[in-house]
C-alpha positions in Angstrom: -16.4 -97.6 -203.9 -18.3 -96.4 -206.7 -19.6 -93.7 -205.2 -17.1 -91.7 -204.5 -15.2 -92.8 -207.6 -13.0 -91.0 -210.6 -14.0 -92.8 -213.2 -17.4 -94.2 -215.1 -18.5 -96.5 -213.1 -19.5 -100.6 -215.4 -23.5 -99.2 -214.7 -22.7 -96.1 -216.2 -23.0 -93.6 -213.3 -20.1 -91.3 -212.7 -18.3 -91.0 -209.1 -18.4 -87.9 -207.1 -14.6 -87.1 -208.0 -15.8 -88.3 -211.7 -17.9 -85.1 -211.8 -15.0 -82.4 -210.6 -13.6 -80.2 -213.2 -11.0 -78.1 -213.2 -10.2 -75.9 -210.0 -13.4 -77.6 -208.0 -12.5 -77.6 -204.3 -13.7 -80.8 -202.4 -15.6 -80.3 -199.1 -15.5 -83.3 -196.7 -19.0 -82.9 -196.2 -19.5 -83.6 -199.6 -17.5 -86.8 -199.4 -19.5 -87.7 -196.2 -22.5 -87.1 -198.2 -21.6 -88.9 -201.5 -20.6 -92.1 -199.2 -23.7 -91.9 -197.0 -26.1 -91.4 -199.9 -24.9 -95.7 -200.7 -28.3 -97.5 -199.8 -27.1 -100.2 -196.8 -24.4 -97.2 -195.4 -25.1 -96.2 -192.2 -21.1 -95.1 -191.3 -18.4 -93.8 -192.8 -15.4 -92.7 -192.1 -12.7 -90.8 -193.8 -9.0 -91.3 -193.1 -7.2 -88.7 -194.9 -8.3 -85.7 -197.4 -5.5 -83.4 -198.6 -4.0 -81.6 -201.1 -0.3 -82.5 -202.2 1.2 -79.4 -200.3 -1.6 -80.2 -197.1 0.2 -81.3 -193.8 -3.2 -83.0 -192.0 -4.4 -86.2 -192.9 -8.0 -84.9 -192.8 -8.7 -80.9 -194.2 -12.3 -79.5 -194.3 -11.6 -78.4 -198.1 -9.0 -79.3 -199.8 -8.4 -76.3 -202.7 -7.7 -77.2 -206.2 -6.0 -74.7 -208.5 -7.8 -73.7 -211.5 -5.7 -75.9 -213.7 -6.0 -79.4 -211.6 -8.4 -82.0 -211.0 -9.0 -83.7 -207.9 -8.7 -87.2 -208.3 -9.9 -90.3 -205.8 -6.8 -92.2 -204.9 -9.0 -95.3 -203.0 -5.4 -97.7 -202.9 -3.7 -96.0 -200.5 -6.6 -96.4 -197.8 -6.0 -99.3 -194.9 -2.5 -100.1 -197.1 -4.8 -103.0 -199.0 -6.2 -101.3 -202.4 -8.9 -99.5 -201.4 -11.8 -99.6 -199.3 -12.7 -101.1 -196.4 -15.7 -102.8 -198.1 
């Protein structure tokens, strides 16, 4: 889904994890409101947030060290490769 995507998205706008830098935390209310702000979503749901060294499937923030990135990694959702569109 664009929206929540890492790259530069083919009209040009750029996916919330496209717009972290380096050592930006990311919020799951920020992920629910990047996903909810698609016109024609009215649900969404989030299957797993976490860090590489996070236990839980689903963290409130995930912290990012000040030399990484948090990246978008859409093909591991629903085991298909990506969204649930």
């Amino acid at each position: 889904m664009a929206a929540v995507s890492s790259t530069t998205n083919a009209d040009g706008s750029v996916g919330f994890f496209g717009r972290l830098s380096f050592g930006d935390s990311v919020y799951l209310s920020a992920v629910y409101a990047a996903l909810q702000s698609v016109l024609g979503v009215a649900d969404a749901t989030v299957a797993v947030l976490k860090g590489q060294s996070q236990s839980l499937d689903i963290n409130d923030v995930v912290r990012v060290g000040s030399i990484e990135i948090a990246r978008c990694t859409p093909n591991i959702l629903l085991g298909t490769g990506g969204f649930d569109d």
